[in-house]
C-alpha positions in Angstrom: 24.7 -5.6 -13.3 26.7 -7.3 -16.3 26.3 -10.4 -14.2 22.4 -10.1 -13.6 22.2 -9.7 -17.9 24.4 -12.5 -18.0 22.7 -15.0 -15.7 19.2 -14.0 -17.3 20.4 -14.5 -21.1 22.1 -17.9 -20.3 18.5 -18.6 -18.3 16.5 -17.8 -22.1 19.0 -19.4 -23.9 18.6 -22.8 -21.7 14.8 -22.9 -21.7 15.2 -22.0 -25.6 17.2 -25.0 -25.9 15.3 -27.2 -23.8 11.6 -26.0 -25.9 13.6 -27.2 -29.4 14.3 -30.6 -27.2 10.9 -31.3 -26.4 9.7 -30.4 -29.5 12.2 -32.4 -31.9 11.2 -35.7 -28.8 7.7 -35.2 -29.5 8.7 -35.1 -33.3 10.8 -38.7 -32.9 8.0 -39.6 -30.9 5.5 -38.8 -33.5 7.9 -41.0 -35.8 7.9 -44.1 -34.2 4.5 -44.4 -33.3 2.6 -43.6 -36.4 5.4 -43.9 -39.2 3.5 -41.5 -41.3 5.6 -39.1 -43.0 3.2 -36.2 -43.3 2.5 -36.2 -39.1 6.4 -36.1 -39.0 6.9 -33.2 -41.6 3.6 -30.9 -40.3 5.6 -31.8 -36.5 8.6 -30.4 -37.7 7.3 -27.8 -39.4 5.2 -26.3 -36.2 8.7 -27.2 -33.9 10.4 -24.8 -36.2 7.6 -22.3 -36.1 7.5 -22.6 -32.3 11.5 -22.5 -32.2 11.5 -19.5 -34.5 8.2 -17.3 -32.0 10.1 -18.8 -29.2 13.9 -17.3 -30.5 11.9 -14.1 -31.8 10.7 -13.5 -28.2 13.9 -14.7 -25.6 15.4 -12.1 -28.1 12.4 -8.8 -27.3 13.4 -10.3 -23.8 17.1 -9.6 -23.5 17.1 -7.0 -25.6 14.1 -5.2 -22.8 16.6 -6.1 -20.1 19.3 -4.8 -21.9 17.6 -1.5 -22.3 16.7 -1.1 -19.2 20.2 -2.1 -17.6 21.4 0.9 -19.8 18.8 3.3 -18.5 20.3 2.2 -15.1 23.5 2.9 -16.3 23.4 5.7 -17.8 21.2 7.6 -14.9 24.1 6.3 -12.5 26.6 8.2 -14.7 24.9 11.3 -14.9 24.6 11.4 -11.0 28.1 10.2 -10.8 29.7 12.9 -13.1 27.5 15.8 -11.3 28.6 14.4 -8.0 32.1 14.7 -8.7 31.6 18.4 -9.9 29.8 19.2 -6.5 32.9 17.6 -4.6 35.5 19.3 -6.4 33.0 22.9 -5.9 33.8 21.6 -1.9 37.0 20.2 -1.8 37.4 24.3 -2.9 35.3 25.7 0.0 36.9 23.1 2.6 40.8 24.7 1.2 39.7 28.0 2.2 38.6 26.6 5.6 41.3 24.9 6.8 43.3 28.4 5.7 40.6 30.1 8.1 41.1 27.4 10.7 45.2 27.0 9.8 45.7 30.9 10.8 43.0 30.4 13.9 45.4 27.7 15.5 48.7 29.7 14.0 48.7 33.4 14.9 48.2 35.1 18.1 46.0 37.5 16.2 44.0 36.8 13.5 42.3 40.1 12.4 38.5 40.3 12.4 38.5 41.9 9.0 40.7 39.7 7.6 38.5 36.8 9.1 35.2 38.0 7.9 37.1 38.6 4.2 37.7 34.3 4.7 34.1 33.2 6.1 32.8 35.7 3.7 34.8 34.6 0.6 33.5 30.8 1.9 30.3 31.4 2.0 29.9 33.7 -1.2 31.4 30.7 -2.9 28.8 28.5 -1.0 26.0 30.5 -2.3 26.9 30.3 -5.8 27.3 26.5 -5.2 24.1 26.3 -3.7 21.9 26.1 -7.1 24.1 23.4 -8.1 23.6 20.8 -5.0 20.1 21.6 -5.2 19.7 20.8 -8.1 21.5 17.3 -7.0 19.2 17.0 -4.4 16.2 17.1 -5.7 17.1 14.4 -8.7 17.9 12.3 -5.9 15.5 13.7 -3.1 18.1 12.9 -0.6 16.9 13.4 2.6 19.7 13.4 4.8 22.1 15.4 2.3 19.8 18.1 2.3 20.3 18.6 5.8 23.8 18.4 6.2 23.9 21.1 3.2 21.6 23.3 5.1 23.2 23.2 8.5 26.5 23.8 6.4 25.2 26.8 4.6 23.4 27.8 8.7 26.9 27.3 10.1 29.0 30.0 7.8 26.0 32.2 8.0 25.8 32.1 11.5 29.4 33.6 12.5 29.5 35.9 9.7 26.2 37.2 11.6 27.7 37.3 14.8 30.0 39.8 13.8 26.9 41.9 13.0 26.3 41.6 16.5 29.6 42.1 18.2 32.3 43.4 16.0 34.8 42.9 18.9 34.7 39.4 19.1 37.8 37.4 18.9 37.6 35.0 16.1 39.2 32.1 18.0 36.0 32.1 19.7 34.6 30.2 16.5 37.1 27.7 16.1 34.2 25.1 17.1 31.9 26.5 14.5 34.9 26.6 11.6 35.7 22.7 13.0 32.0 21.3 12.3 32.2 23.2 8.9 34.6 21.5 7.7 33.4 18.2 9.6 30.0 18.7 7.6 32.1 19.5 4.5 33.8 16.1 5.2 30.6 14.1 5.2 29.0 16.0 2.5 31.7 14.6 0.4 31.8 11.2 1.9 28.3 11.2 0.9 29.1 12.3 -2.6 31.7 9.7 -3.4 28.5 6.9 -2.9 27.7 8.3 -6.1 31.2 9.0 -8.1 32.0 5.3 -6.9 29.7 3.0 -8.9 29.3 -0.1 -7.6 
């Protein structure tokens, strides 16, 4: 970007300098050919005027660019800094899963009740959160986000449901299910750090 603003104010500043060249030529030329001192002064006086109009507008120029290189800027912040608060609200949920999937792969027994506390406590947190990415998502109307947040939010719903269903089932039987969470959590963030990363 600082390059872009760069290349385009050395780009006014040369065509600037090459309108005063022509001018003060066609002055000299002036000059020479009719030796009249009153051709030459009203010549210089309208290279000046054209010199100042032409300054007076390569300036409303760079300073449009300049403006609108700070828009830019500034809208990339903004996305940047509530990126970074959405990862860090993840980065929570996704320490909570791996203790859910840590005590899965662990313990011969992992309570039911103690592992529809975790996915409950996950997905509680996730519900809270959810305003927030949202609210990210549509100020970017990313697509594909939306549907990895959705299938993430589908996912912890779906085997605290189960247990609606069947209150006997073993909770090592959703090890797959805790897995893609977490894989989803994984590329939610990857897809955050697009934004906290400003290139």
């Amino acid at each position: 970007m600082k390059k872009e603003i760069k290349e385009s104010i050395d780009n006014i500043f040369w065509k600037t300098i090459w309108m005063i060249i022509v001018f003060a030529f066609l002055n000299f030329l002036f000059l020479y050919l009719f030796k009249n001192c009153t051709i030459v002064k009203d010549t210089l006086s309208n290279t000046v005027s054209f010199s100042s109009a032409a300054a007076t507008i390569a300036a409303a120029i760079i300073a449009a660019h300049l403006f609108n290189d700070w828009k830019e800027q500034h809208n990339k912040q903004i996305f940047s800094n509530h990126a970074a608060a959405i990862a860090a609200l993840l980065c929570n949920e996704r320490r909570i899963l791996d203790g859910v999937n840590f005590r899965l792969l662990a313990s011969e027994q992992y309570s039911v009740i103690d592992f529809l506390k975790s996915i409950n406590n996950v997905s509680n947190i996730l519900d809270s959160n959810i305003p927030q990415y949202m609210l990210f998502i549509k100020l970017d109307k990313n697509n594909d986000l939306y549907e990895k947040i959705l299938e993430y939010q589908q996912c912890l719903t779906s085997i605290a449901w189960a247990y609606h269903d069947n209150i006997n089932d073993d909770p090592k039987n959703h090890r797959a299910k805790i897995t893609r969470i977490r894989n989803l959590n994984e590329e939610i963030i990857e897809v955050l750090k697009s934004y906290i990363f400003i290139k």
